[in-house]
ZATORRO-275708 format. One line per 8 residues: their letters; for each residue x, y, z of N, C-alpha, C. Coordinates in steps of 0.02 Angstrom, whole numbers, plus 50000, padded with zeros to 5 digits. Example, Ala and Ser with C-alpha at 12.3 -4.5 7.8 and 13.67 -1.06 7.14 Angstrom:
residues 2
as) 50660/49716/50390/50615/49775/50390/50660/49835/50390  50642/49888/50354/50684/49947/50357/50645/50002/50394 $
END
This chain:
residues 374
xxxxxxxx) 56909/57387/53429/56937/57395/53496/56891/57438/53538  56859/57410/53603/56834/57466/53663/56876/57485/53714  56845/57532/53724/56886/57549/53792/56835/57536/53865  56833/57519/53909/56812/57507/53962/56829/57545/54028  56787/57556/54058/56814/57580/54119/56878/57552/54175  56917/57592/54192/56964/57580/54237/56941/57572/54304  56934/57518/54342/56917/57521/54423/56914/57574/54465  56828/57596/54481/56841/57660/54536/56889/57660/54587 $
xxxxxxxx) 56886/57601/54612/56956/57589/54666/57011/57636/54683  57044/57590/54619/57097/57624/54564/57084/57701/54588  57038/57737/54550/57053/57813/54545/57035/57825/54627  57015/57824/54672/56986/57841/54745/57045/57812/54781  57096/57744/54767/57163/57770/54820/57206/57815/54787  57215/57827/54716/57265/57853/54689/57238/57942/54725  57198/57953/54702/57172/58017/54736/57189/58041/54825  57174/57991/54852/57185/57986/54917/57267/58010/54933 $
xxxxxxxx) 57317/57943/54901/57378/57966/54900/57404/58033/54857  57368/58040/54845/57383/58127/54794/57382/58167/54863  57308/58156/54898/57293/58229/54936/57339/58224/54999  57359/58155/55026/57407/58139/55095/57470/58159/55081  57499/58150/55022/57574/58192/54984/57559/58275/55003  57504/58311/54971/57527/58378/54963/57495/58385/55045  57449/58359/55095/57436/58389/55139/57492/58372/55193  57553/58355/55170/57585/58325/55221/57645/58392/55257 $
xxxxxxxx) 57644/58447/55216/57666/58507/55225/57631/58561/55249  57669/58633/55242/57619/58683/55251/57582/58693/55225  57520/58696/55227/57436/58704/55171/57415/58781/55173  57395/58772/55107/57348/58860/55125/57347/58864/55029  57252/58933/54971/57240/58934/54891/57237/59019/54890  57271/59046/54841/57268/59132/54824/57188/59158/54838  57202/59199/54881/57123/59226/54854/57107/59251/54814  57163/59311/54759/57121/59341/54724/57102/59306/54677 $
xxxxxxxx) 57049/59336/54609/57039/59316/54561/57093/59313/54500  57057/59279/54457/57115/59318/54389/57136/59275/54325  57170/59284/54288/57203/59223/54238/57249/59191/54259  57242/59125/54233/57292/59068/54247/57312/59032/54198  57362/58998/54176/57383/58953/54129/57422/58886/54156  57425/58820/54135/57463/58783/54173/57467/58702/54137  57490/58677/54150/57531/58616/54119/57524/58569/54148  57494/58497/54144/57488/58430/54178/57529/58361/54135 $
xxxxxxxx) 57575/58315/54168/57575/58254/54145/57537/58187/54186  57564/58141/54161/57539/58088/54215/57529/58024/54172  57509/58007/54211/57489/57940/54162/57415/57889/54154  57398/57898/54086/57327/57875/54043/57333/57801/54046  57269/57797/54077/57252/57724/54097/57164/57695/54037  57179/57634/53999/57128/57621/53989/57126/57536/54002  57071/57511/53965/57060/57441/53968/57029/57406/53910  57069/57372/53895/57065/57355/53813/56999/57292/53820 $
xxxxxxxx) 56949/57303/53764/56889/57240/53764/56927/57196/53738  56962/57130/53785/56986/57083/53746/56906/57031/53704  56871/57018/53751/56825/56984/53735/56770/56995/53673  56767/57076/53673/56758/57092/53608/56793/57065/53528  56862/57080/53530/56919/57075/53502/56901/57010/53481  56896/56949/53518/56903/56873/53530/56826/56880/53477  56777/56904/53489/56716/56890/53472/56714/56901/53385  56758/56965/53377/56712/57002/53300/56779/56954/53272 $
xxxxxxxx) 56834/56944/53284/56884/56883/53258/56841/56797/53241  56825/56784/53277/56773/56721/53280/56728/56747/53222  56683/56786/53224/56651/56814/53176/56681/56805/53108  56743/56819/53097/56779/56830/53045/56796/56744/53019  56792/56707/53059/56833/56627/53069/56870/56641/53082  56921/56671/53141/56976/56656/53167/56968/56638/53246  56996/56588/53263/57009/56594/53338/57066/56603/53365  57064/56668/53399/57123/56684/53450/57169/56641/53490 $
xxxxxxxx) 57228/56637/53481/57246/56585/53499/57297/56631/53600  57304/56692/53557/57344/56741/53614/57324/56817/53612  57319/56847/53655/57322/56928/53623/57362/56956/53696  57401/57015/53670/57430/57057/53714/57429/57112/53716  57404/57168/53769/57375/57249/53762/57415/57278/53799  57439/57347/53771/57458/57404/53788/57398/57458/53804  57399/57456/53874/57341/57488/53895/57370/57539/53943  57409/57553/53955/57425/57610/53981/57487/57663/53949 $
xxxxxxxx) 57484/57744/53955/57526/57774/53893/57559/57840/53944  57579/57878/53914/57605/57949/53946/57546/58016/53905  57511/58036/53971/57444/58091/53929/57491/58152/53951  57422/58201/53909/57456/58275/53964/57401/58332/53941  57411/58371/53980/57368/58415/53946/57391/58507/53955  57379/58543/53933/57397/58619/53931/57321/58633/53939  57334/58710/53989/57247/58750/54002/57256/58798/54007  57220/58825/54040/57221/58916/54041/57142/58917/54080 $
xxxxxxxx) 57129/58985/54108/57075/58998/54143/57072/59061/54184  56999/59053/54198/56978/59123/54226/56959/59086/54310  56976/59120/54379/56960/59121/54440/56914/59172/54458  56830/59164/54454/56810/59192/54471/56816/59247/54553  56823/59190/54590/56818/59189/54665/56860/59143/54714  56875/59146/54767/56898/59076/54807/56859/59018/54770  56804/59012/54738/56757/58949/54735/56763/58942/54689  56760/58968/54627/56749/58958/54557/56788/58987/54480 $
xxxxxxxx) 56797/58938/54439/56836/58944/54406/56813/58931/54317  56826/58950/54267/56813/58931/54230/56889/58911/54188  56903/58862/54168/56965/58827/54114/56944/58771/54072  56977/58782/54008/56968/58765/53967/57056/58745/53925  57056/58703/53877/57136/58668/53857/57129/58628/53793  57203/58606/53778/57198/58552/53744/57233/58499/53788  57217/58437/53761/57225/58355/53819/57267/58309/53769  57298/58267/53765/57325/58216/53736/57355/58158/53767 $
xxxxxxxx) 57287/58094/53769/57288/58048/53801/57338/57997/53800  57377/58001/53742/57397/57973/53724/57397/57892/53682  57421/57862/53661/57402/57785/53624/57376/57726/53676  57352/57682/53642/57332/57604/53677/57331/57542/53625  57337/57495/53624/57342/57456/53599/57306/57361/53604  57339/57341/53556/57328/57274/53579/57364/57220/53513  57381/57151/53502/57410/57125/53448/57369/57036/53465  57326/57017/53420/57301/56958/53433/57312/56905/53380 $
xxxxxxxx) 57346/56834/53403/57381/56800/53361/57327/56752/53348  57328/56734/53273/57253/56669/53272/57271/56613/53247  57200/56565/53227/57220/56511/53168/57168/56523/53121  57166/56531/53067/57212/56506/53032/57257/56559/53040  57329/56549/53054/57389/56586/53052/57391/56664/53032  57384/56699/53076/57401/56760/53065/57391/56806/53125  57384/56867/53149/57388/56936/53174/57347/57003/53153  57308/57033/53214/57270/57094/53207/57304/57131/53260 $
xxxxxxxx) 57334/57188/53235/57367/57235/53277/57304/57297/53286  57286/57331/53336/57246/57380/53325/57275/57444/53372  57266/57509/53355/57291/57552/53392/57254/57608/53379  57247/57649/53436/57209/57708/53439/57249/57760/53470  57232/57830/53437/57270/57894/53475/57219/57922/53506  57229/57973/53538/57179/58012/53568/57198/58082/53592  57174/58137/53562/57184/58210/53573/57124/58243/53556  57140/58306/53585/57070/58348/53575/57081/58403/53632 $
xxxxxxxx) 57014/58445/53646/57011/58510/53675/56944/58505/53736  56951/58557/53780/56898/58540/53827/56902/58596/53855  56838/58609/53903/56798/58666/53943/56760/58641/53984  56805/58669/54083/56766/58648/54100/56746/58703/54156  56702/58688/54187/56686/58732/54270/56717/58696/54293  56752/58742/54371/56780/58705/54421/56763/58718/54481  56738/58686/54529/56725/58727/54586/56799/58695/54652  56792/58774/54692/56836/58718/54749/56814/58762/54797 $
xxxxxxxx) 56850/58714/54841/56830/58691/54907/56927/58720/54937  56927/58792/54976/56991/58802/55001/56972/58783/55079  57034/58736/55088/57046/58727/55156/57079/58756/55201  57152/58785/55176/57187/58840/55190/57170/58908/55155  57220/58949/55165/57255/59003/55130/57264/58965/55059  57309/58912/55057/57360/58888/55008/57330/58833/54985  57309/58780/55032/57285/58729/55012/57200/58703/54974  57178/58679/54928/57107/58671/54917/57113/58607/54886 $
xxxxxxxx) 57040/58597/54883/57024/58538/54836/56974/58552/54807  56976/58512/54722/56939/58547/54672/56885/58482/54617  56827/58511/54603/56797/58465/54557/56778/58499/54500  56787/58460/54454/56779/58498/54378/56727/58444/54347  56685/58464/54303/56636/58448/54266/56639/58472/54193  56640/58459/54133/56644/58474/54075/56628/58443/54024  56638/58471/53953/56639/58415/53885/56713/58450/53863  56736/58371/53827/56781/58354/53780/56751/58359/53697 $
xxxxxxxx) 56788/58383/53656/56780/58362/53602/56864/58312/53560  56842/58286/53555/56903/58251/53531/56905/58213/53468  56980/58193/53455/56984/58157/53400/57005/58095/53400  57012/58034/53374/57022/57963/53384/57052/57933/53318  57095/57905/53308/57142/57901/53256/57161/57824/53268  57118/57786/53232/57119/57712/53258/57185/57701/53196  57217/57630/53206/57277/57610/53152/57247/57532/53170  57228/57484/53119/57231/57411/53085/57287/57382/53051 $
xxxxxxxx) 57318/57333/53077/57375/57302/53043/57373/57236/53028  57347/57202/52985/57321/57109/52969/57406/57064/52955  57395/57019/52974/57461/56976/52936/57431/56909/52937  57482/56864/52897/57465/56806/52883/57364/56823/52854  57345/56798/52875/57252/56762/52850/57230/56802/52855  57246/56858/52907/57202/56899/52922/57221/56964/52884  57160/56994/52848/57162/57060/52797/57118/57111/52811  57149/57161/52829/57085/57235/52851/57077/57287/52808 $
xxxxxxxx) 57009/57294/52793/56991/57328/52760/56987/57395/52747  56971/57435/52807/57011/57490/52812/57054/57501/52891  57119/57514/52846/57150/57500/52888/57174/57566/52933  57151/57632/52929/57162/57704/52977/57084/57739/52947  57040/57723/52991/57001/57751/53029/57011/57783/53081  56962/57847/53068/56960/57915/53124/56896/57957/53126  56888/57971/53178/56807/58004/53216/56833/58062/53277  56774/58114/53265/56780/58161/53304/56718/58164/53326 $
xxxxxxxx) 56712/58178/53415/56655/58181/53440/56634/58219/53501  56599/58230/53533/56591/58279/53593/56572/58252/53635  56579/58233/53708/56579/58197/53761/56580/58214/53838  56567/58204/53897/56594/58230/53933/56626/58224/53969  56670/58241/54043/56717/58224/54065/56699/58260/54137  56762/58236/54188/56756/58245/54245/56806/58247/54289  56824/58259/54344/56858/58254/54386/56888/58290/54451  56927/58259/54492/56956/58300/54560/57032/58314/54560 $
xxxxxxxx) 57040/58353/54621/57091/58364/54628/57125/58385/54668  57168/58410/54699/57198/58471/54767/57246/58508/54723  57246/58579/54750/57317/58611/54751/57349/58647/54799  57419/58651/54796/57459/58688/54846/57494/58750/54813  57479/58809/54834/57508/58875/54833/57586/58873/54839  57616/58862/54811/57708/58881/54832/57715/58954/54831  57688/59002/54805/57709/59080/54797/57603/59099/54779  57618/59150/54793/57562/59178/54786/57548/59190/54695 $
xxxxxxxx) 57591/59176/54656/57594/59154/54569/57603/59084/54563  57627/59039/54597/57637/58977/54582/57604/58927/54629  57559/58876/54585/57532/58825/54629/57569/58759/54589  57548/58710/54646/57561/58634/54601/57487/58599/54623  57474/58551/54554/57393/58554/54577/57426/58451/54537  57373/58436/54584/57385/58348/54566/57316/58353/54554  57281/58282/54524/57217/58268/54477/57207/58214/54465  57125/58189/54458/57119/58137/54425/57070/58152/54397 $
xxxxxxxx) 57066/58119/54316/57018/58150/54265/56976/58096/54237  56935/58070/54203/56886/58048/54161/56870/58079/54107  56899/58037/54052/56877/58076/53991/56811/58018/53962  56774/58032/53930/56723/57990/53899/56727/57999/53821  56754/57948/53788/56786/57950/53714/56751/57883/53674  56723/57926/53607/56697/57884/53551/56788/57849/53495  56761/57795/53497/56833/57765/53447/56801/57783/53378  56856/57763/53320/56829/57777/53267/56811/57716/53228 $
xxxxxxxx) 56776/57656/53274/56718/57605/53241/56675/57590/53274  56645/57636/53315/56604/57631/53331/56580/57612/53413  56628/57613/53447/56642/57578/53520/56649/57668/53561  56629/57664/53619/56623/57704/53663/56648/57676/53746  56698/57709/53764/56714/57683/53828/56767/57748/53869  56811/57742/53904/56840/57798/53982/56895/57795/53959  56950/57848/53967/57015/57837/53973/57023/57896/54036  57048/57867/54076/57079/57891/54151/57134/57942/54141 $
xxxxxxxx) 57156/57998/54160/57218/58017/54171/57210/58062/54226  57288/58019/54240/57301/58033/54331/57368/58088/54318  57358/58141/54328/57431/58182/54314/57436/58237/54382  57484/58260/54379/57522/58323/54417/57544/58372/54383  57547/58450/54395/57572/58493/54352/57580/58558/54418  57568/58602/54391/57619/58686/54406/57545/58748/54356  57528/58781/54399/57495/58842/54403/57512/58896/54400  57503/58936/54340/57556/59027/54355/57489/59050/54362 $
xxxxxxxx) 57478/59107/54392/57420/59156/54421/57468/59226/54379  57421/59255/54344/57447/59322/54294/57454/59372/54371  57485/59432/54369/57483/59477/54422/57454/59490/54495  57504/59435/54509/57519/59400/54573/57559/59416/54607  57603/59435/54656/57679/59467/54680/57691/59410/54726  57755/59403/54737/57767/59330/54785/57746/59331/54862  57742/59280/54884/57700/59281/54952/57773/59302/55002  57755/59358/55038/57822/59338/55084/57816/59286/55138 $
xxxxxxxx) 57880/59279/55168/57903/59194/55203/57832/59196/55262  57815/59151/55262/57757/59156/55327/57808/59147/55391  57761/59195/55436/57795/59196/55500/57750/59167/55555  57802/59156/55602/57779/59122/55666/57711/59149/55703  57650/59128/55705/57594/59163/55733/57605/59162/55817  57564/59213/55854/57579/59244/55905/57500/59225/55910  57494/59187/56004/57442/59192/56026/57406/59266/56033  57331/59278/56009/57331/59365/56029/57280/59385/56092 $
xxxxxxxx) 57303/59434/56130/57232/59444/56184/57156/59439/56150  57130/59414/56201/57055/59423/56182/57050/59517/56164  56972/59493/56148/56958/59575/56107/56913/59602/56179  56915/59660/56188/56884/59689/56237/56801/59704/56190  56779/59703/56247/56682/59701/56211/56692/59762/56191  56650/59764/56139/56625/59832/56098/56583/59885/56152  56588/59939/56147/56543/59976/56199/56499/59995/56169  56445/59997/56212/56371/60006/56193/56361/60087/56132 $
xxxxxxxx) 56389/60110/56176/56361/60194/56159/56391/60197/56091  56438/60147/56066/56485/60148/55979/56411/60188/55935  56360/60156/55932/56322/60168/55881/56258/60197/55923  56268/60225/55980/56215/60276/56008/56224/60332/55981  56283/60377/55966/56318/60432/55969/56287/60471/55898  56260/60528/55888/56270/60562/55807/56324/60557/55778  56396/60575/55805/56460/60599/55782/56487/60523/55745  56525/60528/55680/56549/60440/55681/56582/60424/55724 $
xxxxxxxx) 56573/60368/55741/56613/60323/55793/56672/60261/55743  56712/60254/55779/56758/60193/55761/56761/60130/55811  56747/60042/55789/56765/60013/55819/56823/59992/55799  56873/59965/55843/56945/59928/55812/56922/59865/55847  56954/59818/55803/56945/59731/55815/57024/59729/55803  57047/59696/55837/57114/59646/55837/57119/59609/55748  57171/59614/55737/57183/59564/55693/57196/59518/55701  57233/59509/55769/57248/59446/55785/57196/59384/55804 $
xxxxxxxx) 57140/59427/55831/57070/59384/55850/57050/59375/55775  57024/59407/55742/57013/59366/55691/57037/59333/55634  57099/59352/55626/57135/59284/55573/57171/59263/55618  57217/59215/55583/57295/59191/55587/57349/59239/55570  57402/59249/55613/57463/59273/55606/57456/59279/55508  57477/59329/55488/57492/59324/55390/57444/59304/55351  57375/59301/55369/57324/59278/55340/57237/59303/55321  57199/59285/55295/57167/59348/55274/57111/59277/55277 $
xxxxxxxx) 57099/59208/55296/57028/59201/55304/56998/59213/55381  56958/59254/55388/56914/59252/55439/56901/59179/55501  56936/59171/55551/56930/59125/55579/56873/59117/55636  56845/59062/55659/56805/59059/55684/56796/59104/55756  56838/59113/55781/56831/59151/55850/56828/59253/55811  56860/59252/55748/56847/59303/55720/56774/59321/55694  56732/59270/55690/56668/59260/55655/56647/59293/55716  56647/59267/55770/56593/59266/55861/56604/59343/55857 $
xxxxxxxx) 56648/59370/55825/56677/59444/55844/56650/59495/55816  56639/59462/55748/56594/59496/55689/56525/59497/55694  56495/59442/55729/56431/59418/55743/56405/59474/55799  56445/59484/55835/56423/59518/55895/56398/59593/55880  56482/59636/55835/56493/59682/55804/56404/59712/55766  56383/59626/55726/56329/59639/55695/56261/59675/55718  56267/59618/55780/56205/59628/55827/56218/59700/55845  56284/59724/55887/56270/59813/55893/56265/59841/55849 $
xxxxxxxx) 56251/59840/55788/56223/59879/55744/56156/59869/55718  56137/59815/55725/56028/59812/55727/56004/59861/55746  55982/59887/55722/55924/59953/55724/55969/60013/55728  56032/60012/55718/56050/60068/55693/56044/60086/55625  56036/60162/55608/56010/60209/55538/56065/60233/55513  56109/60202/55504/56188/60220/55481/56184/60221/55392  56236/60267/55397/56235/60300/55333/56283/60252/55288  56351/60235/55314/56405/60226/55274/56455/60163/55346 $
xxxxxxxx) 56466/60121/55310/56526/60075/55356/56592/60075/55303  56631/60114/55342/56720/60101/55310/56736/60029/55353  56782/59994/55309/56808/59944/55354/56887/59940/55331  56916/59959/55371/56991/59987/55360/57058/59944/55387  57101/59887/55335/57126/59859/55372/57212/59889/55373  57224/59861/55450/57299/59891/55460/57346/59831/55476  57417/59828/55447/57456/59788/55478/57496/59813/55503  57573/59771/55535/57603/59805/55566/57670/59834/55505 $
xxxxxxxx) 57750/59841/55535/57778/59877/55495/57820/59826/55468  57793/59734/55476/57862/59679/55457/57835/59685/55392  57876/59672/55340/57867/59667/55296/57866/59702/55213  57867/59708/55167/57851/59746/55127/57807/59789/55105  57794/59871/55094/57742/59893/55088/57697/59867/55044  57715/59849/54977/57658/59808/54938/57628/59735/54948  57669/59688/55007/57636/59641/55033/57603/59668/55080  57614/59719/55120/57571/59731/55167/57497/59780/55160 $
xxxxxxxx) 57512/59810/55104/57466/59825/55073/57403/59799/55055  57429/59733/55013/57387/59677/54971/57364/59661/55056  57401/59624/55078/57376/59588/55158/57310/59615/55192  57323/59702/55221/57276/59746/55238/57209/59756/55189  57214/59748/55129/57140/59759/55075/57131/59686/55089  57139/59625/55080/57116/59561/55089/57085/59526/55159  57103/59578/55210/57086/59563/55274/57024/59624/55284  57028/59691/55262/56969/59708/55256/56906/59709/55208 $
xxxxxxxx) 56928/59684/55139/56877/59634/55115/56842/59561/55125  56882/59530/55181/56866/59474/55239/56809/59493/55251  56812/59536/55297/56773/59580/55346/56689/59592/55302  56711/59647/55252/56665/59657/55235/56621/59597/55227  56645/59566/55164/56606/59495/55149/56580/59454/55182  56605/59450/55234/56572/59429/55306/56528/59458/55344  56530/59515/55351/56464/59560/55371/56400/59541/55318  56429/59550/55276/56356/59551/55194/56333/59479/55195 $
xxxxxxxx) 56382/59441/55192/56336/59377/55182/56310/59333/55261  56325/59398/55335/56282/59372/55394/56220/59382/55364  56207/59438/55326/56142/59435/55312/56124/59513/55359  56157/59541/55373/56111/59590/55433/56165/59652/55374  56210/59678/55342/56215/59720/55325/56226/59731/55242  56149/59776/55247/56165/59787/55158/56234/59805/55140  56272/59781/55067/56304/59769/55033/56320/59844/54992  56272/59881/54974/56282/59964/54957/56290/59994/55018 $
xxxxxxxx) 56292/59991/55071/56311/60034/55142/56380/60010/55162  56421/59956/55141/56473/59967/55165/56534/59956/55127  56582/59962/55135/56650/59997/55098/56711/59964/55131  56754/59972/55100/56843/59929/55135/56918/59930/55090  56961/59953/55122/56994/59978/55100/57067/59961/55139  57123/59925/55129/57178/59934/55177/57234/59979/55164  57265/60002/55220/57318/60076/55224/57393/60040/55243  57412/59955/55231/57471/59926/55267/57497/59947/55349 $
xxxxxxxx) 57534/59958/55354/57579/59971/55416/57567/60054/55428  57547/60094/55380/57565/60181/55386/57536/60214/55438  57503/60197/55490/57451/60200/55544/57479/60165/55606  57509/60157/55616/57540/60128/55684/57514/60150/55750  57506/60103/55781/57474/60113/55881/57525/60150/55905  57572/60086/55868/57619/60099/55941/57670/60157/55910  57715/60184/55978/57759/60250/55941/57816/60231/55931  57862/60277/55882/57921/60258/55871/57971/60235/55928 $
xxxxxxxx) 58019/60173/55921/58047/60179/55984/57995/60110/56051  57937/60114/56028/57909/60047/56061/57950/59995/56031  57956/59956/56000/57955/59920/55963/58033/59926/55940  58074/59885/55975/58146/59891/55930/58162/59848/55885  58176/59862/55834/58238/59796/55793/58167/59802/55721  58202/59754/55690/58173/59749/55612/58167/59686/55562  58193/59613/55632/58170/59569/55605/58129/59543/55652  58086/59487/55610/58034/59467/55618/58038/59413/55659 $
xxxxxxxx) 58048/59427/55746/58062/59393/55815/57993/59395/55842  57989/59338/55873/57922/59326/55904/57917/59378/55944  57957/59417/55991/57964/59466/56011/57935/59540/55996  57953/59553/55930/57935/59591/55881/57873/59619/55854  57857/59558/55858/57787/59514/55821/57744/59549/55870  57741/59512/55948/57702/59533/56010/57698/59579/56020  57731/59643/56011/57748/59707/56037/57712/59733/55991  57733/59721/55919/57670/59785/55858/57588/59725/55851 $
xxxxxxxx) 57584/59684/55901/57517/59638/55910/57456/59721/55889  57466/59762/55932/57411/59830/55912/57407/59863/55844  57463/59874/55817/57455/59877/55746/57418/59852/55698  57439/59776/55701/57377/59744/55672/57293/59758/55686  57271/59756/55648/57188/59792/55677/57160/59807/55623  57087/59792/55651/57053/59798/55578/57000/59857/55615  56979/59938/55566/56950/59981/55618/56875/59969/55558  56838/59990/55591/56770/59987/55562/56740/60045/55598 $
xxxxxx) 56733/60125/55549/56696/60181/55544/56626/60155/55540  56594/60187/55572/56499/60189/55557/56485/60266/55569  56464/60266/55530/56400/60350/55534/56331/60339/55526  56287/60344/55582/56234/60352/55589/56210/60359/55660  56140/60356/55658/56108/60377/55739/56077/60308/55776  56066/60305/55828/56026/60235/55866/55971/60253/55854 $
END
């Protein structure tokens, strides 16, 4: 028995309708790093060599008179892994493709049943690609090692000689995917995979599995409810003299200019902001950059916490990889809500009203200390 490839087709709409399902909601992938473990089913697609089958039978003197294949099964697989970064990932699992088949009726009178299992373990890199906060899409590259557990069953004329043959072999494998963030611990991630598997007589061919599963992220705290974003004023220009001065100076940037309402990637009109920020600091001899982020008071202190360090590690990372500020000169750190603009008594009430929102708009802010001379 071979296995053959399944139609790229096949896997490029099934993929397609994977990513139009989960993007059809709110999107946004965790930033931090960390351990993960997680669980996939779906369903293992192969393609049985009838013509083979027909051939080494002839070989034998029999001619096929019918054959009928079970070529598709229920796979799954269990993983675990390390998140380097937003981009990169390392996971590794065990897979179980599950069975395939086939039953071919001949003359002189009789039947060859053949069947194969398929399990084993794998490691792969993953890189992705986040589109949101929550949402990404992902490609993995790896080897399989696996096992193959063929079963022979003869009747009437036909007699097999050995009849459970089995091979273990190392191979590699592939595939894409998207996932969606439900909690800042829980994702659901859909997939399509390529395994590349030796049988155990000698045949080499693909078994497909297309599955869906569920993501736990180890020490993670839940995302609170996202709230309604608030258009924010433009940012007033930086003044010249910020980095003329001996004494440290502080600039404050809006939070609202550079992310989204509850969100921590750097958005493009936040980039123009940072870019600029950059340029006033060229040819300054500065000692030390704090980059200090603040939110306002909605919310929980330990979400707002996490929020404020992720928006001023934004920052930083964005300065370092413009390319204009060494990476040992600057620093970042967030303080949540405990820093407030505005004074007690601005700002009434304690849920989270667009109203609300607009009024602690100054709170939010990301401040950036410099010490040095022009």
């Amino acid at each position: 028995m071979k296995l053959r490839q399944v139609k790229d087709s096949q896997i490029t709409a099934t993929l397609s309708l994977l990513v139009i399902a989960m993007m059809a909601g709110p999107m946004a992938v965790a930033d931090d790093s960390g351990w993960y473990i997680g669980a996939n089913a779906g369903q293992s697609r192969a393609t049985i060599d009838n013509d083979r089958i027909t051939r080494n039978l002839l070989g034998s003197g029999f001619t096929t008179n019918a054959l009928t294949n079970d070529d598709r099964d229920i796979g799954y697989k269990l993983y675990g892994g390390y998140q380097f970064n937003r981009y990169f990932a390392l996971e590794g699992g065990y897979f179980n493709l599950g069975k395939f088949g086939y039953t071919a009726y001949t003359t002189p009178q009789g039947s060859l049943t053949g069947e194969i299992k398929l399990q084993g373990v794998n490691l792969d890199v993953v890189g992705l690609w986040p589109i949101t906060d929550k949402f990404s899409l992902f490609g993995r590259v790896g080897v399989n090692y696996a096992k193959a557990q063929d079963q022979f069953v003869g009747t009437g004329a036909v007699l097999v000689t050995n009849p459970s043959p089995s091979a273990r072999d190392t191979n590699y494998k592939f595939g894409v995917g998207a996932q969606y963030a439900l909690t800042e611990s829980l994702d659901v991630r859909a997939e399509v995979e390529r395994y590349r598997i030796n049988d155990a007589v000698g045949n080499k061919g693909d078994i497909d599995l297309i599955s869906a599963g569920l993501v736990y992220r180890f020490g993670q705290k839940a995302r609170e409810p996202a709230l309604v974003p608030v258009a924010a004023a433009p940012l007033a220009a930086i003044p010249a003299h910020v980095v003329e001065q001996q004494e440290p100076k502080k600039v404050t940037l809006s939070a609202d200019s550079l992310f989204d309402f509850n969100k921590s990637v750097v958005k493009p009109a936040g980039k123009r902001e940072l870019d600029q920020l950059a340029r006033d600091l060229n040819g300054t001899d500065y000692d030390q950059i704090m980059v200090i982020g603040h939110t306002d008071r909605i919310g929980s202190h330990a979400y707002n916490l996490k929020l404020s360090t992720r928006r001023a590690e934004a920052v930083k990372d964005y300065l370092i990889s413009s390319g204009q500020i060494p990476a040992h000169k600057i620093s970042a750190k967030g303080v949540d809500g405990a820093d407030p603009v505005t004074k007690p008594g601005d700002c009434v009430g304690s849920k989270a009203t667009p109203a609300l929102i607009a009024c602690l708009q100054p709170d939010r802010r990301v401040e950036v200390d410099v010490s040095g001379t022009k």
